[in-house]
Wavefront OBJ file of the C-alpha trace (Angstrom):
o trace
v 33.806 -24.486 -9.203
v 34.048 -20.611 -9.042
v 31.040 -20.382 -10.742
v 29.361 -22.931 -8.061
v 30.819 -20.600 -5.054
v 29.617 -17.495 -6.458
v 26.113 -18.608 -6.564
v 26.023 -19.891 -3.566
v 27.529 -16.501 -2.195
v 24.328 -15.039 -3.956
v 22.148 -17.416 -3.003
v 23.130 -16.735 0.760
v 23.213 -12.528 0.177
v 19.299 -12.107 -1.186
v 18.459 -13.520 2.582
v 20.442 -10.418 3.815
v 17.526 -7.418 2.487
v 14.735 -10.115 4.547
v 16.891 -9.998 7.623
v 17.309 -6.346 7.456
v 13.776 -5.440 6.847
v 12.459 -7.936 9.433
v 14.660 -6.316 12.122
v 13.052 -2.954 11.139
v 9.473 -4.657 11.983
v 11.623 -6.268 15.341
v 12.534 -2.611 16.367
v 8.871 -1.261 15.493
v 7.450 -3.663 17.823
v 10.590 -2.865 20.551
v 8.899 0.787 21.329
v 6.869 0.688 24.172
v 2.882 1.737 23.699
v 3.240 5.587 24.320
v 6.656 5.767 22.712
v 5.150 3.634 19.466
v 1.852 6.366 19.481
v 3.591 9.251 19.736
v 5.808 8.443 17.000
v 2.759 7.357 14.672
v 0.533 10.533 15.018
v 3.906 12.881 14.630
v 4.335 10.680 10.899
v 0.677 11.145 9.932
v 0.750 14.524 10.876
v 3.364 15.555 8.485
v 2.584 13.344 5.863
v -1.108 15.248 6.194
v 0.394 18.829 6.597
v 2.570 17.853 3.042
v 0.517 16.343 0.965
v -2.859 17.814 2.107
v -3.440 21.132 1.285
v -7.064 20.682 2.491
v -5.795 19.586 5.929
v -2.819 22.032 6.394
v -5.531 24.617 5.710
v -7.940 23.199 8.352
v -8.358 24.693 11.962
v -6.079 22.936 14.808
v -9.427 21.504 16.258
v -10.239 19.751 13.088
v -6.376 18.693 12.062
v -6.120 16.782 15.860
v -9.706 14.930 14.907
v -8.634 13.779 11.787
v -5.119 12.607 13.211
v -7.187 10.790 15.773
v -9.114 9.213 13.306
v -6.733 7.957 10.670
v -4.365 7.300 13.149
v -5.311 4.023 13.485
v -6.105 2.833 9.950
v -2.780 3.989 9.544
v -1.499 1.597 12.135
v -2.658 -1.094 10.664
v -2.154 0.049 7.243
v 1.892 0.116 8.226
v 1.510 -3.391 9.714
v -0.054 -4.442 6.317
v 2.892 -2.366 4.365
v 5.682 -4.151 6.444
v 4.744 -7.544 5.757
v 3.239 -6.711 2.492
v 7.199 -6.230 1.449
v 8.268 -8.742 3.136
v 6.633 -11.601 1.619
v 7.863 -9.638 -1.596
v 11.477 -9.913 -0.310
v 11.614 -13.482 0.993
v 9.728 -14.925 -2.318
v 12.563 -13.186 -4.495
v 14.551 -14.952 -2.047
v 12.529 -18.323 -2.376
v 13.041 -18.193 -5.785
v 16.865 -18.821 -5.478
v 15.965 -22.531 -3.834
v 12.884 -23.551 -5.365
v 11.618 -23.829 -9.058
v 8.681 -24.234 -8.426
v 5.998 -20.795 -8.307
v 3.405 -22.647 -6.080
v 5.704 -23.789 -3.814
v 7.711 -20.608 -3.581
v 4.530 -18.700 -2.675
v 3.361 -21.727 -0.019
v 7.108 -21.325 1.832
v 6.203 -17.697 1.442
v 3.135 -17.842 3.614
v 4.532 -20.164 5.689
v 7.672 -17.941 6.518
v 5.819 -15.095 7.091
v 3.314 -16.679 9.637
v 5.649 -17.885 11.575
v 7.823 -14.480 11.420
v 4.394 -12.399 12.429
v 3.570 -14.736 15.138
v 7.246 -14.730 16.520
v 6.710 -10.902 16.724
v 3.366 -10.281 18.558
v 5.167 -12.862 20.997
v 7.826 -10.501 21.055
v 5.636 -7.393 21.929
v 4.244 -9.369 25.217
v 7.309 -8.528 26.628
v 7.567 -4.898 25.313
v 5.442 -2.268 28.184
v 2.305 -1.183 26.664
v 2.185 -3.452 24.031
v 0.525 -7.058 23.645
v 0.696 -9.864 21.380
v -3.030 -10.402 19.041
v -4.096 -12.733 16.922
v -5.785 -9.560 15.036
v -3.025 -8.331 14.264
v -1.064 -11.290 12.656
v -3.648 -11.882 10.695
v -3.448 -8.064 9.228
v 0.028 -9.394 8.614
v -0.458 -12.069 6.632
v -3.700 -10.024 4.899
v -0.777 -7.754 3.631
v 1.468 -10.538 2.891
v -1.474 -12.214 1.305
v -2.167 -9.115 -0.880
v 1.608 -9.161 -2.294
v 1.508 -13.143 -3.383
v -2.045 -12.148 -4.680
v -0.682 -9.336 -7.016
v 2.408 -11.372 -7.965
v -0.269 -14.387 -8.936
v -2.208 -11.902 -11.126
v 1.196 -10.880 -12.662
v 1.969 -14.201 -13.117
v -1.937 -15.130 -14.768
v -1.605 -11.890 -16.847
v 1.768 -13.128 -18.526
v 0.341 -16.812 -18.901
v -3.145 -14.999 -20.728
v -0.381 -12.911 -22.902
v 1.563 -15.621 -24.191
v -1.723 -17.384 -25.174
v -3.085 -14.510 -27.556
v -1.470 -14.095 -30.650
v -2.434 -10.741 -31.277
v -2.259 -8.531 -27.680
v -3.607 -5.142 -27.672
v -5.406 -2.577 -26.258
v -8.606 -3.793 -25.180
v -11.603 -2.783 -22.438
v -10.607 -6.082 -20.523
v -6.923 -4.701 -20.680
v -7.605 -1.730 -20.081
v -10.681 -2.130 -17.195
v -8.082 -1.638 -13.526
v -7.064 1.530 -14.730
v -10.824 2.895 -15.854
v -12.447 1.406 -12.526
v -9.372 3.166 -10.607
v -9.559 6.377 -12.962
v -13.296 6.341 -12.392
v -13.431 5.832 -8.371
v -10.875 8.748 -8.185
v -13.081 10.661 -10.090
v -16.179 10.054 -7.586
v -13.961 10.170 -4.357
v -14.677 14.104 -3.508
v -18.997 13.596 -4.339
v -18.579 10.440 -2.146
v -16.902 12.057 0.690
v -18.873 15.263 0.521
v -21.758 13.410 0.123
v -25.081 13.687 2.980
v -24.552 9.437 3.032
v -21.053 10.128 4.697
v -21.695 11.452 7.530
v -22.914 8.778 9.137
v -19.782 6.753 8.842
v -17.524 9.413 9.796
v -19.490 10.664 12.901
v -19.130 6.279 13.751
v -15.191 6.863 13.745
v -15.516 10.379 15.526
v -17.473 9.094 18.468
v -14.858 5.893 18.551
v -11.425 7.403 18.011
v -11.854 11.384 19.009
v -11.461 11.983 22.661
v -14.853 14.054 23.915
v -16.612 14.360 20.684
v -19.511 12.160 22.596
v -19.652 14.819 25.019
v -20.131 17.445 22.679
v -23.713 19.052 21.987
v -25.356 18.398 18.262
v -24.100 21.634 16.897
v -20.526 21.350 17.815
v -20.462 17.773 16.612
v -21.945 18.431 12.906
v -19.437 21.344 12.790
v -16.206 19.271 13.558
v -17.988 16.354 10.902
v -17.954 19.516 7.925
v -14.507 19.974 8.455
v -13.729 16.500 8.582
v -15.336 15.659 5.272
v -12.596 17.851 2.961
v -9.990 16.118 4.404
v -11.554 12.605 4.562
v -12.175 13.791 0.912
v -8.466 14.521 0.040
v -7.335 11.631 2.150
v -9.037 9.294 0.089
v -8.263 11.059 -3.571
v -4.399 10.894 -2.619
v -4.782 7.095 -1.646
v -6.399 6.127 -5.261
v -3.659 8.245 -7.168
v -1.304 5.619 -5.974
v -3.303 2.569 -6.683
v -3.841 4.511 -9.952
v -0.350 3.888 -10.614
v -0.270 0.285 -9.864
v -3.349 -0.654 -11.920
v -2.013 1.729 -15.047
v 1.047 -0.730 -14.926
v -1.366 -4.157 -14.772
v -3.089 -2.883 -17.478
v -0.130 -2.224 -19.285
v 1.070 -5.974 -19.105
v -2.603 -7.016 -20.140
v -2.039 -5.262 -23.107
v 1.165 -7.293 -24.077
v 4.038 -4.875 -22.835
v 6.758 -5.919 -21.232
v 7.677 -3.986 -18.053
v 10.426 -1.457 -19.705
v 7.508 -0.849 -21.975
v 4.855 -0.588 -19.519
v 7.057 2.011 -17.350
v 7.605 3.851 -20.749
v 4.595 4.314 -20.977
v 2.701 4.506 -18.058
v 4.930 6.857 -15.867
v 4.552 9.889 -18.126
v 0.710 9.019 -18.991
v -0.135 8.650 -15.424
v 1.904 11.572 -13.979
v 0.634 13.791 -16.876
v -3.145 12.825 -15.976
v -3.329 12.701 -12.415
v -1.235 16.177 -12.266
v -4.167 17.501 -14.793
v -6.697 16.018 -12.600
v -5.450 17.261 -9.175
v -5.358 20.786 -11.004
v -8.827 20.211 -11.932
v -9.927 19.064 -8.232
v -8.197 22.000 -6.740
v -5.498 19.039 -4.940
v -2.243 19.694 -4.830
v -0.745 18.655 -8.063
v 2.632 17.693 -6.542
v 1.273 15.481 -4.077
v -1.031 13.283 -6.892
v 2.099 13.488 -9.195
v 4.072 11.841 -6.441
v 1.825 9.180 -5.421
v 0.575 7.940 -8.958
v 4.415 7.791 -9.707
v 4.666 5.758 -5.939
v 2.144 3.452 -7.386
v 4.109 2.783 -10.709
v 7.106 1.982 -9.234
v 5.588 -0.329 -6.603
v 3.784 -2.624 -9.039
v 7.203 -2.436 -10.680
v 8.995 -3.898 -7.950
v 6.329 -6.539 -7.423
v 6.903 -7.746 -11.233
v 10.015 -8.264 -10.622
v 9.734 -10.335 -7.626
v 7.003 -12.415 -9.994
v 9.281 -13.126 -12.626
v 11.986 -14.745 -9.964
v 15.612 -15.859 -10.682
v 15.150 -17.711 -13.889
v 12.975 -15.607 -15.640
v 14.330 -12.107 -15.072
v 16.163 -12.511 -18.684
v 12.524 -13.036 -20.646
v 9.853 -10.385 -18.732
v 6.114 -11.251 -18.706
l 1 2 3 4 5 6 7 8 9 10 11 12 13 14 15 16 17 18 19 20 21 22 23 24 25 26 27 28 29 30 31 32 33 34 35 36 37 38 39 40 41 42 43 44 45 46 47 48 49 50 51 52 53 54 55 56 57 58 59 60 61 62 63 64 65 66 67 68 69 70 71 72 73 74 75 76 77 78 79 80 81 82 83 84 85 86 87 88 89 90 91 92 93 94 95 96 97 98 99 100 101 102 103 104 105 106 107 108 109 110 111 112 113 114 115 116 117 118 119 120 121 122 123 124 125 126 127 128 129 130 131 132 133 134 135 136 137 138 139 140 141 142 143 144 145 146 147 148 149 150 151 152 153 154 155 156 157 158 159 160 161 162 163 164 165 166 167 168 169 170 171 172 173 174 175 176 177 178 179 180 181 182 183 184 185 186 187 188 189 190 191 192 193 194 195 196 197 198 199 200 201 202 203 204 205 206 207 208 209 210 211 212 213 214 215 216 217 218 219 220 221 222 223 224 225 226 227 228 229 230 231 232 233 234 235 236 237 238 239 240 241 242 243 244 245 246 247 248 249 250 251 252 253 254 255 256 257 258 259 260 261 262 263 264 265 266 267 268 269 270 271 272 273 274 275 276 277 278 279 280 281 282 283 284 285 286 287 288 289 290 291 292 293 294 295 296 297 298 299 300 301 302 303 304 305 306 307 308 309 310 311 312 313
């Protein structure tokens, strides 16, 4: 009977981290249009000024563009995060009251749809703000992309248990080299002649004036754009160099204490090697490839669920 109470106790108290996380995502969607702004260029700021060397470095001119710019990819990018570990949270949850994997991840979409839409309803009533079908459905593109990764977990442990003989092998090993590879190209690609189309696209959208601005004034904000768009990008792929170092990992038959073993001191040993070699600051790709690990670690574990936390994939 004790043991029946106490699991009900727990079966009630893995709701509490979805409550508490949705109410941050409540009070998000609380601040009022200028208030919610303000506070989002302030964050990306900073998080430039600390991690980029290339943008702390730039002129104030170029630094306000770029803000501009990013600002709202990283808007949507945090409405994609929120509800990206969300979906993690309540399927964890899920698993508590349903066995099944398919139907955990169907009451997961379902839950979160309805929690996304409740939401934009709320910001119709919040000044500034307005409730868009856009934007749930960059919700439930970054609650989609967590059941996604937690089904590829969940194929990768099923392919595992049907090899006798798991290893290192180029299929194992491919996320990492294609992520290894991209970061590698991300400074030619951003430097290159082909992107300055695309970035002059998001200048004349998101920077105030720069349509006003004569030819010459206008290539020279785009030159000091492209570094940063450049180091942007690199710092971005060091963390999903750290998530695809740990899928690889469990393609080649490790469990996940193994695949942390050995992927955290690989990965941070590598990227800080090639952030010295890129001129980056080492620091900042240490710190993000070790984000990454530690992200795809947490979505493991919300694969494996209550009854299989004992036996990992």
């Amino acid at each position: 009977m004790n043991q029946i109470r106490c699991f009900d106790v727990l079966r009630a108290a893995v709701w509490l981290p979805v409550l508490l996380w949705y109410r941050v995502i409540w009070n998000f969607s609380a601040q009022t249009a200028a208030v919610s702004g303000d506070l989002s260029d302030r964050l990306l700021w900073r998080l430039l000024h600390s991690l980029s060397p290339v943008f702390a470095g730039a002129d104030a001119a170029a630094q306000n563009a770029a803000v501009e710019v990013l600002s709202f990819f990283e808007r949507k990018a945090a409405h994609m995060f929120l509800y990206f570990v969300l979906a993690l949270l309540v399927l964890f949850a899920l698993s508590f009251l349903l066995r099944q994997k398919a139907a955990r991840g169907a009451a997961t979409a379902l839950l979160c749809a309805a929690l996304a839409g409740l939401d934009e309803f709320h910001q119709t009533f919040v000044p500034g703000r307005s409730g868009q079908l856009r934007d749930v459905c960059i919700d439930l593109a970054g609650g989609a992309l967590a059941l996604g990764l937690v089904a590829l977990l969940l194929w990768t442990g099923h392919v595992r248990r049907g090899r006798t003989r798991p290893g290192l092998t180029v299929r194992a090993l491919l996320p990492v080299l294609l992520c290894a590879g991209a970061l590698a190209a991300a400074p030619a690609l951003a430097a290159s002649q082909s992107a300055l189309p695309v970035l002059s696209g998001l200048a004349a959208r998101f920077v105030p004036g720069f349509s006003a601005m004569d030819t010459s004034a206008q290539a020279e904000l785009l030159r000091a754009l492209q570094p940063i768009a450049g180091d942007t990008l690199r710092l971005g792929l060091c963390g999903l160099l750290g998530c695809s170092a740990v899928l690889s990992a469990a393609l080649c038959g490790l469990p996940l204490p193994g695949a942390l073993l050995v992927s955290i001191p690989a990965l941070l040993l590598g990227s800080g090697v090639f952030g010295w070699l890129e001129g980056s600051d080492i620091s900042s790709c240490i710190g993000l490839t070790g984000a990454g690990v530690l992200l795809a670690a947490v979505i493991w574990l919300a694969a494996l669920g209550r009854k299989d936390c004992r036996k990992l994939p």
